[in-house]
C-alpha positions as CSV (number, residue, x, y, z in Angstrom):
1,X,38.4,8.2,-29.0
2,X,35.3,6.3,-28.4
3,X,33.5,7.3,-24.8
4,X,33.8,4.9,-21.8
5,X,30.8,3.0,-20.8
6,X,29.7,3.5,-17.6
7,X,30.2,0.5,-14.8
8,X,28.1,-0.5,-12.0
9,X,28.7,-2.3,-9.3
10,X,26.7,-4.6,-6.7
11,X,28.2,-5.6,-3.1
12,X,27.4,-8.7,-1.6
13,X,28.7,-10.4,2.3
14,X,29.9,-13.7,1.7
15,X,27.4,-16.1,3.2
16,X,28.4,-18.6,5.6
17,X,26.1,-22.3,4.7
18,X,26.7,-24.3,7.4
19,X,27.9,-27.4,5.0
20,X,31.3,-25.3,3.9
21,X,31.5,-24.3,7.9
22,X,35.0,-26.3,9.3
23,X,36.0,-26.5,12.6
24,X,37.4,-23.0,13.4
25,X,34.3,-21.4,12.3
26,X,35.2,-20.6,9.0
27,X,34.5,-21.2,5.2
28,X,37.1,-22.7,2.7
29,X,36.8,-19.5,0.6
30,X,37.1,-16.8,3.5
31,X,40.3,-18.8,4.9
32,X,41.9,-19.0,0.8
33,X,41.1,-14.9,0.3
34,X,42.4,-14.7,4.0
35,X,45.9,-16.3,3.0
36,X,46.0,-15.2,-0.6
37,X,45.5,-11.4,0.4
38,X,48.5,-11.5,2.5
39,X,50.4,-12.2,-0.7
40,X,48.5,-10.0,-2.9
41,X,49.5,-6.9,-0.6
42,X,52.9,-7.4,-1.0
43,X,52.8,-7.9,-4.5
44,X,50.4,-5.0,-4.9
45,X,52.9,-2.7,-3.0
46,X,55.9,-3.4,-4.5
47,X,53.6,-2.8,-8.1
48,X,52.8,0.7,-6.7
49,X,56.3,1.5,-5.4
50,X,57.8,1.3,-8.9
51,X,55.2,2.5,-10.8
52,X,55.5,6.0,-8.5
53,X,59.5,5.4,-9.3
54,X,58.4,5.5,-13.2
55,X,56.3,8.9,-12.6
56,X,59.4,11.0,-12.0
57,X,58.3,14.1,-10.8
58,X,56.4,16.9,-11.0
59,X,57.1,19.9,-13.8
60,X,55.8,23.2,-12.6
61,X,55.9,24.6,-16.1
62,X,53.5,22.0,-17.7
63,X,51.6,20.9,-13.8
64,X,52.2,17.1,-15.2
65,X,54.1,14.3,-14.1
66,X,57.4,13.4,-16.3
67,X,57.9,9.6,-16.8
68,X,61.5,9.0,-16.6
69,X,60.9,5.6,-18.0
70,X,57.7,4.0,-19.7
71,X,56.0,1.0,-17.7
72,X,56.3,-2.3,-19.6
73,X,53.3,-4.2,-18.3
74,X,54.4,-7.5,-19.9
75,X,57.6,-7.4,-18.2
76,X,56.2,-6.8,-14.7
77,X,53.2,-9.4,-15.3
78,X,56.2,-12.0,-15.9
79,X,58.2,-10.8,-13.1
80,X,55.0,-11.0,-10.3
81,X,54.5,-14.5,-11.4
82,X,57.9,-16.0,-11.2
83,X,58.3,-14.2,-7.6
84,X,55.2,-14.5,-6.2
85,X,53.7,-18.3,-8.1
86,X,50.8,-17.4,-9.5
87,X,48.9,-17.0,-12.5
88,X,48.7,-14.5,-15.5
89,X,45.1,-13.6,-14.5
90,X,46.0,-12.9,-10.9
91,X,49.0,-10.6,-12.0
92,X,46.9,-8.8,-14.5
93,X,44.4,-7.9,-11.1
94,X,47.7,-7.1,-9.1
95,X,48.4,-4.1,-11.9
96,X,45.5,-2.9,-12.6
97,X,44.8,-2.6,-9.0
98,X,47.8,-0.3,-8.5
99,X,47.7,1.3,-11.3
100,X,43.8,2.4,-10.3
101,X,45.7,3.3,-6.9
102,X,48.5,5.7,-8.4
103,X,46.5,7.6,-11.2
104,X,44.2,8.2,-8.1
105,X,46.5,9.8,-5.6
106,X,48.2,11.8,-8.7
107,X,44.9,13.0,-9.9
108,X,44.4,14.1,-6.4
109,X,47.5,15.7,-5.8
110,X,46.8,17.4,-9.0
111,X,43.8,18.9,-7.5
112,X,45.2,19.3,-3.6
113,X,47.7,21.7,-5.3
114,X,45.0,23.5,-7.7
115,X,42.8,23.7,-4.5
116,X,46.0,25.2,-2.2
117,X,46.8,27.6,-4.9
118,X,43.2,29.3,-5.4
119,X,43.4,29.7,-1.3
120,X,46.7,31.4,-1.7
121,X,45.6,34.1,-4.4
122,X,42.3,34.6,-1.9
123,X,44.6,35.5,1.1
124,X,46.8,37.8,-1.3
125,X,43.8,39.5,-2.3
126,X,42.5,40.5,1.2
127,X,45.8,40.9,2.5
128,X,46.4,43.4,-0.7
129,X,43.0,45.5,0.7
130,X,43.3,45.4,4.2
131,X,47.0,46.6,3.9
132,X,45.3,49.5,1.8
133,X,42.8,50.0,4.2
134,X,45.3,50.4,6.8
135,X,47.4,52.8,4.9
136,X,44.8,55.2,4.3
137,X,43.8,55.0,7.6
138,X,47.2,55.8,9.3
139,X,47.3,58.7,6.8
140,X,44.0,59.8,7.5
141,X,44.7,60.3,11.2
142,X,48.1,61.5,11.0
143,X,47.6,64.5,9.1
144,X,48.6,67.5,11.2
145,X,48.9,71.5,11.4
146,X,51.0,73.6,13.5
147,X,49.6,75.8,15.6
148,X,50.8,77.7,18.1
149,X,54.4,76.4,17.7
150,X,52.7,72.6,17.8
151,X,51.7,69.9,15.3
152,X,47.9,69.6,16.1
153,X,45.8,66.8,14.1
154,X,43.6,68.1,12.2
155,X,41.0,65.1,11.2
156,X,38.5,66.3,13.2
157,X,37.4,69.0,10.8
158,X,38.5,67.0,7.6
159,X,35.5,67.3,4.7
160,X,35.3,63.3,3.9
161,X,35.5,61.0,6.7
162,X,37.9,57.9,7.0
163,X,37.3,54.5,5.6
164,X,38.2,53.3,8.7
165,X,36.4,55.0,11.2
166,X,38.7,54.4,15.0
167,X,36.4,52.5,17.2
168,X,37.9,50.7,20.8
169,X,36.3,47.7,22.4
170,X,36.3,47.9,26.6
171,X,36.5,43.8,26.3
172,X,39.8,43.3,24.1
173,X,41.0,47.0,25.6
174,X,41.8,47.5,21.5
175,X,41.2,49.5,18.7
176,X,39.9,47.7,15.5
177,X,42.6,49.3,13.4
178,X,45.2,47.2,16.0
179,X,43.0,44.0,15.6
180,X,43.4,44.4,11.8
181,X,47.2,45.0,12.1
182,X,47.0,41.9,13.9
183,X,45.1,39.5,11.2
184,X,47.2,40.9,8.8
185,X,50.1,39.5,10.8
186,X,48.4,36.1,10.8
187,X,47.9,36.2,7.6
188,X,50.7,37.0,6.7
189,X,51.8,33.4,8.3
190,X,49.3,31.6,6.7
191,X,50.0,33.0,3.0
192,X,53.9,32.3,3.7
193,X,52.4,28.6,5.2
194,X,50.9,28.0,1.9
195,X,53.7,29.0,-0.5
196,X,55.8,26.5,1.8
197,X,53.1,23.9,1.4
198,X,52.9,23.9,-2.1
199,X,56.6,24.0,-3.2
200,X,56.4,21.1,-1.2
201,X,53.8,19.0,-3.1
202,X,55.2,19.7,-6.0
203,X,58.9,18.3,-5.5
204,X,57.7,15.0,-3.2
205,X,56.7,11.8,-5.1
206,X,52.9,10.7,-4.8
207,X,52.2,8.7,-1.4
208,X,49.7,6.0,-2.1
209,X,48.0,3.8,1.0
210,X,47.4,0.7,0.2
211,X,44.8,-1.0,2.4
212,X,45.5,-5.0,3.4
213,X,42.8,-7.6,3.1
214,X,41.7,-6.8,-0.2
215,X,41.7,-9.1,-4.0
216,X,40.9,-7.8,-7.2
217,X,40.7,-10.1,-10.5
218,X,40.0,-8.6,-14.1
219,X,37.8,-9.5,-16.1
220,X,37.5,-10.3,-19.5
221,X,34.8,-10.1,-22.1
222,X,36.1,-13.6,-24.1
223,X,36.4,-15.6,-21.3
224,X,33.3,-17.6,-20.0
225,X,31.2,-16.0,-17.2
226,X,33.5,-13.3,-17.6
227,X,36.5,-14.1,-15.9
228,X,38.9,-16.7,-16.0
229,X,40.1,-17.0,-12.8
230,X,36.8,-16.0,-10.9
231,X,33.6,-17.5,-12.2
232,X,30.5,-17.2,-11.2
233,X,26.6,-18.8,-12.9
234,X,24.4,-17.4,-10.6
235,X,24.5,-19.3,-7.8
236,X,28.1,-21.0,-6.8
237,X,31.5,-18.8,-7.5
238,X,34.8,-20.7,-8.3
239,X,37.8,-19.3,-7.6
240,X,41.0,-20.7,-9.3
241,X,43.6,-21.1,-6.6
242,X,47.4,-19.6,-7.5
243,X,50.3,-22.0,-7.8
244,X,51.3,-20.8,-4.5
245,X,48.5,-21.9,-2.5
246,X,47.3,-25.1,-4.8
247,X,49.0,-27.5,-1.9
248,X,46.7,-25.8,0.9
249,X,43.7,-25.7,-0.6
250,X,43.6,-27.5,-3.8
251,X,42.8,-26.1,-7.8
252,X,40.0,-24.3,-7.3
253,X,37.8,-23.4,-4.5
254,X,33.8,-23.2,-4.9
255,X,30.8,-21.4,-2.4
256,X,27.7,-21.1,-2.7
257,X,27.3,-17.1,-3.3
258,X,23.5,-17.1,-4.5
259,X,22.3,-14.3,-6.7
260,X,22.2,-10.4,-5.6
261,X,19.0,-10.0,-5.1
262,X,18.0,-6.3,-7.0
263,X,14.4,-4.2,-7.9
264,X,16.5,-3.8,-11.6
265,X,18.8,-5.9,-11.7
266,X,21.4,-4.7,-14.8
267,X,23.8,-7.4,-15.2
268,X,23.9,-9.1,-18.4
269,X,24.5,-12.4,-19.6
270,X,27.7,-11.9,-21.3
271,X,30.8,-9.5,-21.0
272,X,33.7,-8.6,-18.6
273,X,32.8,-9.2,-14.7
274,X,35.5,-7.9,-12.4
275,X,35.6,-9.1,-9.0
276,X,36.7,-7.5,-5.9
277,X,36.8,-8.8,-2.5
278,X,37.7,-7.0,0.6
279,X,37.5,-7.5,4.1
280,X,34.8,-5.4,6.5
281,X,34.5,-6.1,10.3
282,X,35.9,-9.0,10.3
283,X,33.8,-10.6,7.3
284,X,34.4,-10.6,3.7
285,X,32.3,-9.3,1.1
286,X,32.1,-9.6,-2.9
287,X,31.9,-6.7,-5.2
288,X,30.9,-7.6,-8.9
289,X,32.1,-4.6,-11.3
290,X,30.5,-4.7,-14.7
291,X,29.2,-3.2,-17.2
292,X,25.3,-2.7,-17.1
293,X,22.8,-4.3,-19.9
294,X,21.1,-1.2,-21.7
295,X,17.9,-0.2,-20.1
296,X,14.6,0.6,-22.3
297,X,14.2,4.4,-22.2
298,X,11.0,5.9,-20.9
299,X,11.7,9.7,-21.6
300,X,10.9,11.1,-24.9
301,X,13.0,13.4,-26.7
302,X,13.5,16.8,-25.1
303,X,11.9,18.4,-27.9
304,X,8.5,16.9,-26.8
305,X,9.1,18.8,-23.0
306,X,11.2,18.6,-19.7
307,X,11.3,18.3,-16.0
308,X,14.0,21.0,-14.8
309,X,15.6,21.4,-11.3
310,X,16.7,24.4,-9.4
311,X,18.5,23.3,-6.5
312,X,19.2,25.6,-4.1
313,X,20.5,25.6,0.0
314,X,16.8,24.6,1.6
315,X,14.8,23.7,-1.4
316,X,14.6,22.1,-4.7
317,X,12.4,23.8,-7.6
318,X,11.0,21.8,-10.4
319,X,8.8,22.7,-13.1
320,X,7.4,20.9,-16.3
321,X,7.5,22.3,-19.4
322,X,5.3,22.0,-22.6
323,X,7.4,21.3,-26.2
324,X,7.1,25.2,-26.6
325,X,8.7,25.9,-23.2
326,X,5.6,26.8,-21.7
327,X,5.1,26.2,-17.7
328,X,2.6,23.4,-17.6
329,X,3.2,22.6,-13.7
330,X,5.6,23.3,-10.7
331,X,6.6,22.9,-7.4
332,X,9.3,23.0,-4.6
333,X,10.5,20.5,-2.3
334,X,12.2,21.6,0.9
335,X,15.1,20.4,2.3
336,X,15.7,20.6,6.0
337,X,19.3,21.7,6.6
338,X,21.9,20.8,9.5
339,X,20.7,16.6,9.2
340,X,23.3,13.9,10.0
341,X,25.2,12.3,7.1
342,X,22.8,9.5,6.8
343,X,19.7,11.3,7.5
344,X,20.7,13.5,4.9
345,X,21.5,11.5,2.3
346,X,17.9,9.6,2.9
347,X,16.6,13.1,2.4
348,X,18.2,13.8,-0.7
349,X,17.7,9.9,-2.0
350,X,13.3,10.7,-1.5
351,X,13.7,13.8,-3.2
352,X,15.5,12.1,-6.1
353,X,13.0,9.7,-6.0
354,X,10.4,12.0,-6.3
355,X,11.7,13.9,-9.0
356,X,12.0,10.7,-11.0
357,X,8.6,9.9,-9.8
358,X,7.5,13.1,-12.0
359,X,9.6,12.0,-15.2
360,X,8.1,9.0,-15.2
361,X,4.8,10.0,-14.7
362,X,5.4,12.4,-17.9
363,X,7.6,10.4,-20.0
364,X,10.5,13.9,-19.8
365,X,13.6,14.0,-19.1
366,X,15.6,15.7,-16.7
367,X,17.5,18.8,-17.0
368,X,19.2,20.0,-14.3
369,X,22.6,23.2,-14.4
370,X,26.2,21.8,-14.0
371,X,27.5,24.2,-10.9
372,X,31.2,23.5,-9.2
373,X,31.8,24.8,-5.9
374,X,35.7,23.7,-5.7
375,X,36.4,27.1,-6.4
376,X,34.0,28.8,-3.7
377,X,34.7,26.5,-1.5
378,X,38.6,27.0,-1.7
379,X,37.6,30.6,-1.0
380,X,35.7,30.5,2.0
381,X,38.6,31.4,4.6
382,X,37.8,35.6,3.8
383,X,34.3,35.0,3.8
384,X,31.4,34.9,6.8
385,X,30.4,32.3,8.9
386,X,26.8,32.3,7.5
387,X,28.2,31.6,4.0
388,X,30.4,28.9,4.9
389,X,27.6,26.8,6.7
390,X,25.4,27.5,3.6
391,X,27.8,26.2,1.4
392,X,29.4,23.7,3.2
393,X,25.9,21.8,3.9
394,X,24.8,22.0,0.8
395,X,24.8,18.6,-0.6
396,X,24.7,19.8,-4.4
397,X,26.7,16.9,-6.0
398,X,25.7,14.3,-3.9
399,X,21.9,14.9,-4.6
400,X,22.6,14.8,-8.6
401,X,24.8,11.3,-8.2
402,X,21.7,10.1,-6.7
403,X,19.3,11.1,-9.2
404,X,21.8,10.0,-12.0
405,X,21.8,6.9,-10.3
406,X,17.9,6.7,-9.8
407,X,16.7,7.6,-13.3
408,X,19.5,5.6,-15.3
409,X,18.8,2.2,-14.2
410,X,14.6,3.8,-14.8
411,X,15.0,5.1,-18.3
412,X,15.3,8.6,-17.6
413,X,17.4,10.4,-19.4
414,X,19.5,13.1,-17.2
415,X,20.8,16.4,-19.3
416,X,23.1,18.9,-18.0
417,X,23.2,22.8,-19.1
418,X,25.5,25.8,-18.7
419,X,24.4,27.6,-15.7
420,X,25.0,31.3,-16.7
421,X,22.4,33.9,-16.2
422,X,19.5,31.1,-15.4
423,X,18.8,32.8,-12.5
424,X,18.8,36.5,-13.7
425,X,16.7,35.0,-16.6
426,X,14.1,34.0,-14.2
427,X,13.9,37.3,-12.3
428,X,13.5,39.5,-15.0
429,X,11.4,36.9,-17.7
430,X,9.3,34.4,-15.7
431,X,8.7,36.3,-12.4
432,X,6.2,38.6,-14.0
433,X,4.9,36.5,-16.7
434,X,4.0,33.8,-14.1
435,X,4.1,35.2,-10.7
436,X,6.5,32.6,-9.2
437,X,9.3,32.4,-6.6
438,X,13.0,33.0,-7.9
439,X,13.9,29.6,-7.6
440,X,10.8,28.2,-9.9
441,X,11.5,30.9,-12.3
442,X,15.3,29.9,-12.9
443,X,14.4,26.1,-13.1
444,X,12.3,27.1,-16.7
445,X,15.3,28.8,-17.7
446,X,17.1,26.0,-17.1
447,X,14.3,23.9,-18.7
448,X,14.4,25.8,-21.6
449,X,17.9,26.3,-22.1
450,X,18.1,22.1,-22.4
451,X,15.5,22.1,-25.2
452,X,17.6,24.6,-27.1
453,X,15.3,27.6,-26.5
454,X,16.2,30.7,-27.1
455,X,16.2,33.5,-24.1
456,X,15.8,37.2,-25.5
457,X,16.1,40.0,-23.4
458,X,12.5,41.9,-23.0
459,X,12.3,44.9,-25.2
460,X,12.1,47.5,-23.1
461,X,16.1,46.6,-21.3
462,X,17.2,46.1,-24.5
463,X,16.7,49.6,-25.8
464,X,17.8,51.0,-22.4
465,X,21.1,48.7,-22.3
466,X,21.6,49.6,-25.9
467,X,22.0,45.8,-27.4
468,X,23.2,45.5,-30.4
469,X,21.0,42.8,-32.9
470,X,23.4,40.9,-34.1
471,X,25.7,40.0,-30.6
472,X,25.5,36.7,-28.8
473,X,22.1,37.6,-26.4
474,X,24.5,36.8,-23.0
475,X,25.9,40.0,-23.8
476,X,23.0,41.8,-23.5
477,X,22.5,39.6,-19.8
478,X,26.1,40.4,-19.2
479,X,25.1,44.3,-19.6
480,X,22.3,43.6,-17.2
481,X,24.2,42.2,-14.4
482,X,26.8,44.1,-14.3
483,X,24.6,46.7,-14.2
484,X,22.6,45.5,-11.0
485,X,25.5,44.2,-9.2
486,X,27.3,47.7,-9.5
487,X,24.0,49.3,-8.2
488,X,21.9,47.3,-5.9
489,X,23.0,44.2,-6.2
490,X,19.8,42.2,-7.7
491,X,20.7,38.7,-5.5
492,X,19.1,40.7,-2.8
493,X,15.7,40.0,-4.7
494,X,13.1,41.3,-2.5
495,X,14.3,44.7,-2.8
496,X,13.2,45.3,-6.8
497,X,9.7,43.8,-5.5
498,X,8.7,45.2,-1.9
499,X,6.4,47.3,-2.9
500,X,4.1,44.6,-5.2
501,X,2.3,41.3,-4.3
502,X,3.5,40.2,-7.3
503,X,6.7,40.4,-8.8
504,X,6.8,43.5,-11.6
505,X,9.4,44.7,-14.0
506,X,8.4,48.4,-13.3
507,X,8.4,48.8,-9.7
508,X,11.9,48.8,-9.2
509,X,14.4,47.7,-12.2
510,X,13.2,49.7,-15.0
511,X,13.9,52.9,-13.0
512,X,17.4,52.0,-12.0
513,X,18.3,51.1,-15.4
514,X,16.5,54.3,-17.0
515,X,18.2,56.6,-14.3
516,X,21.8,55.0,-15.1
517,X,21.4,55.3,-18.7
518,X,20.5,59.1,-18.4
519,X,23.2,59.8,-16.4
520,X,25.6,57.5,-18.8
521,X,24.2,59.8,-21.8
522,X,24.8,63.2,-20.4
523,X,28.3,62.8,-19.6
């Protein structure tokens, strides 16, 4: 299967000359797409009800859709025109529109259902350890001894203490082992509320909205301009008018659109230009879809160096690298967190910008660490309030669409890497060997793991962690941070390096490791 060529597409309000003005106030084309969206609605809704009808429904063995009959797209072109009166072109927009419309609602059912069943196992999981919590606990406090003809409880003088220890609140006038009994209770409710919710989705049929006052035409890549029905030179766009409204407003209808004026503008003289046109406050406004001419590329290869990125919750990490991997520059960016929408995406659209700025300035590309947060997101209902804001304001994929964006239509080549162990790389490589920040140092692992270089573990863990040669060398990093995690848990990084202005192997690591593997040896 070849790969799909990326589209762009450029938005445009319909101007108003005051030649095409008539006496309501109104051009000839926004009164045609006024009348001919009514009918394209209806068409476009009955398209979607029976292609849903042709899904079937939903298998819970194979999580897909079963077609109880195929879709014959001939057949259905020829029935919209003889109902409706109008062309083959406009029918061919009416499908493809609704067909755009159902694979998108299924693909997100797909994931509403993927993202509802993640929270269930979450809630099972901490309702599995807080219901173990509170066994132990009642245990712990209702052991007994009979003295002097009565059971006494004996927990005062027991050897280990509970892992519950009973603490009251004068506030709530309550215990916390009765204000865990009760968020057990609720959630309880809320795992029995998600079962419910999900055996749901799965047996009702997709529900697609279908907004009114929109067109969409296809286009096509034999036809001149583009598009046989919608054409457009540069400066006027001429509609062809459907059977239906020819009486009203004549064969074809013609404005004076003008060009869209761009820094880079990416549309090319030939190929398929689709057009949508929807309505906005009132006023209508064109959308050319198309695919963009090729763009001379700036960046060398990666083997001649990178720009990398470490993007974290308040600040974005960059470093440039030689063709050896070397650090030849870096710096951070910071981000200021808790900003509007808007003000936040001009934030993250300057820091793009500036990135690109670097590329460009180098002739690199840019190699930035693929992360999905679906999953920790879906999660976040057991964990604290502090880690929710982090994660929910931080704008990770929205700041990489913009610098995909950015450097595509500049010549920079974007590259995307595995993010596993770039971070514990950093620490226990580049720290020392540069003296950098934890973000900085994880941005030349990244860096490095896009030019294909390899990332050995120093020697001195490896002879402690006892790595084999000849193993993959993640399981050597595997060893390592499982090691940590168990122990001190290296994310808290300051701890290792307190007690140095500078970050150092031997100040704290190497004697946690050493002191494990001793104790792993003589048992």
């Amino acid at each position: 299967m070849k790969p799909t060529k990326n589209t762009l597409s450029y938005v445009k309000a319909l101007p108003t000359p005051t030649e095409e003005m008539n006496l309501l106030g109104y051009t000839d084309m926004s009164m045609f797409l006024t009348a001919y969206s009514s009918i394209y609605f209806h068409a476009v809704c009955e398209t979607v009800n029976h292609l849903i009808k042709s899904y079937g429904v939903y298998s819970q063995k194979d999580g897909k859709w079963i077609n109880k009959y195929s879709f014959e797209k001939s057949k259905w072109n020829t029935y919209l025109q003889n109902k409706y009166n109008i062309a083959k072109r406009h029918a061919a927009g009416i499908i493809a529109d609704a067909q755009g419309k159902v694979s998108s609602a299924t693909e997100c059912k797909k994931e509403h259902i993927k993202t509802l069943k993640q929270k269930l196992k979450s809630a099972e999981n901490w309702l599995k350890r807080k219901t173990k919590i509170i066994k132990q606990t009642n245990k712990f406090y209702n052991k007994t001894k009979k003295l002097k003809g009565k059971n006494r409880p004996i927990w005062q003088n027991a050897k280990q203490s509970c892992r519950m220890p009973l603490s009251s609140s004068i506030k709530y006038r309550k215990t916390n082992l009765n204000n865990l009994r009760f968020q057990v209770h609720n959630k309880k409710r809320y795992v029995n509320h998600l079962k419910v919710k999900i055996q749901q989705l799965k047996t009702t049929p997709v529900e697609v909205k279908v907004p009114p006052g929109q067109v969409f035409v296809v286009g096509s890549k034999d036809e001149k301009h583009g598009n046989s029905v919608c054409q457009w030179d540069g400066e006027y766009l001429t509609f062809r008018v459907p059977y239906c409204l020819e009486s009203r407003f004549g064969k074809y209808i013609t404005t004076k659109l003008g060009d869209f004026k761009r820094n880079i503008n990416r549309i090319p003289d030939d190929g398929a230009r689709t057009w949508h046109f929807y309505q906005k406050s009132g006023k209508w406004n064109a959308c050319l879809q198309f695919t963009p001419r090729e763009i001379e590329p700036v960046s060398l290869f990666k083997s001649y160096g990178v720009i990398s990125l470490d993007l974290n919750s308040g600040s974005v990490d960059w470093c440039e690298l030689d063709h050896d991997g070397n650090l030849v520059k870096h710096g951070q960016i910071k981000l200021v967190q808790g900003l509007p929408n808007g003000r936040n995406k001009a934030q993250l659209t300057s820091v793009a910008l500036t990135v690109v700025k670097l590329a460009i300035e180098s002739k690199k590309p840019i190699v930035f660490e693929k992360l999905n947060f679906s999953k920790k997101k879906a999660l976040m209902r057991e964990e604290g309030t502090k880690y929710n804001r982090m994660l929910s304001a931080w704008s990770y994929s929205q700041f990489f669409k913009f610098l995909k964006a950015i450097s595509t239509n500049r010549g920079i080549e974007c590259i995307s890497v595995t993010p596993q162990y770039t971070s514990l790389i950093g620490l226990v490589k580049y720290m020392k060997m540069y003296g950098l920040n934890s973000g900085v140092a994880a941005a030349i692992a990244i860096g490095r793991r896009g030019m294909r270089k390899s990332e050995r573990l120093p020697r001195a863990i490896k002879t402690t962690l006892s790595v084999k040669d000849r193993v993959h060398l993640w399981n050597g990093y595997y060893k390592l941070n499982k090691l940590l995690k168990a122990n001190y848990g290296y994310y808290l990084r300051h701890h290792f390096y307190s007690n140095c202005s500078y970050p150092n192997w031997t100040c704290k690591v190497k004697p946690i490791i050493e002191s494990v593997a001793v104790s792993q040896s003589t048992e």
